[in-house]
C-alpha positions in Angstrom: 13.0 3.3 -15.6 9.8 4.6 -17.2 8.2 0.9 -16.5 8.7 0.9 -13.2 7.5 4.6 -12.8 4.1 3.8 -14.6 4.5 0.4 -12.4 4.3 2.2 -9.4 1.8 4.7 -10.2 0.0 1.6 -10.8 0.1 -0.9 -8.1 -0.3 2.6 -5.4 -3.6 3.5 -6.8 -4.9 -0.1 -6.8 -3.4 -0.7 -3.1 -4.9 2.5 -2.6 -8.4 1.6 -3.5 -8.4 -1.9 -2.4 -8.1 -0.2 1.0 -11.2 2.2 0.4 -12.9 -1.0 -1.0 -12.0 -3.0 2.3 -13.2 0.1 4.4 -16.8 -0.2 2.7 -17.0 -3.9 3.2 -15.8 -3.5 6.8 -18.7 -0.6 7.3 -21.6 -2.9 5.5 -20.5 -6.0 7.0 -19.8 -8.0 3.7 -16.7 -10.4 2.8 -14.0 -8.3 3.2 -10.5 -8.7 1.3 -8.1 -11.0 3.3 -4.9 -9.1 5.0 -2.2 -10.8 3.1 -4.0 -9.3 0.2 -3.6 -5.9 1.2 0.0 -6.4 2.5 0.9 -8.3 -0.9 -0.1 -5.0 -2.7 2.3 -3.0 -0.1 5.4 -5.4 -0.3 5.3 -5.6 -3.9 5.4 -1.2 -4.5 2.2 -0.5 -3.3 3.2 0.7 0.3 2.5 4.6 -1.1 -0.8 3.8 -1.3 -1.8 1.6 1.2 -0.2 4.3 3.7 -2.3 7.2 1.6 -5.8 4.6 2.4 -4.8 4.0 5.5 -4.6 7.4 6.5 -7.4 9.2 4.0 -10.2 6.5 4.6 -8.7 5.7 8.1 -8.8 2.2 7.9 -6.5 -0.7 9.7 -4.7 2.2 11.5 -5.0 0.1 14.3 -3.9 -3.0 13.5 0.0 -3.0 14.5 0.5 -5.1 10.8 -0.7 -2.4 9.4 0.5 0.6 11.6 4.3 -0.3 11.8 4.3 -2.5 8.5 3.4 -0.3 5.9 5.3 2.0 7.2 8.7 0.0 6.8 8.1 -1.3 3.7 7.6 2.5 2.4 10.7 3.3 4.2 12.7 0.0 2.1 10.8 1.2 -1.4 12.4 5.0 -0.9 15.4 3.6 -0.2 15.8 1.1 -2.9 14.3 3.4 -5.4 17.1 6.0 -4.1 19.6 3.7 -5.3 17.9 2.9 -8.4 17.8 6.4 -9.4 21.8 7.0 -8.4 22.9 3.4 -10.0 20.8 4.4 -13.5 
């Protein structure tokens, strides 16, 4: 259980800054990071942070991927970390 905690604490502060570094390409017009990229980081624990950068840096808020995605993929993390914690 500690692995996946530091796992966690991990992959939501790079999701988290990959969305701050996306939000300073978008604003200087340079080669942004793809959306899968972003998304990948969500799906695979990093939904904490990329709904923290979304909201702090207010980036992709409009994009219904984004908006409703991350969202729902936080929502599956709480609940299969919920069930973690009870099982273990």
């Amino acid at each position: 259980m500690k692995y996946l905690l530091v796992y966690l604490v991990i992959i939501n502060a790079l999701t988290c800054l990959l969305m701050l570094v996306d939000k300073i390409k978008a604003i200087k017009q340079w080669w942004r990071i793809p959306e899968k990229v972003l998304l990948g980081c969500c799906a695979i624990g990093g939904s904490l942070g990329g709904m923290i950068g979304m909201k702090l840096f207010r980036h992709k808020t409009l994009h219904a991927k984004f908006a409703i995605g991350i969202p729902v993929m936080l929502a599956l993390h709480v609940v299969l970390l919920v069930l973690l914690v009870i099982r273990f």
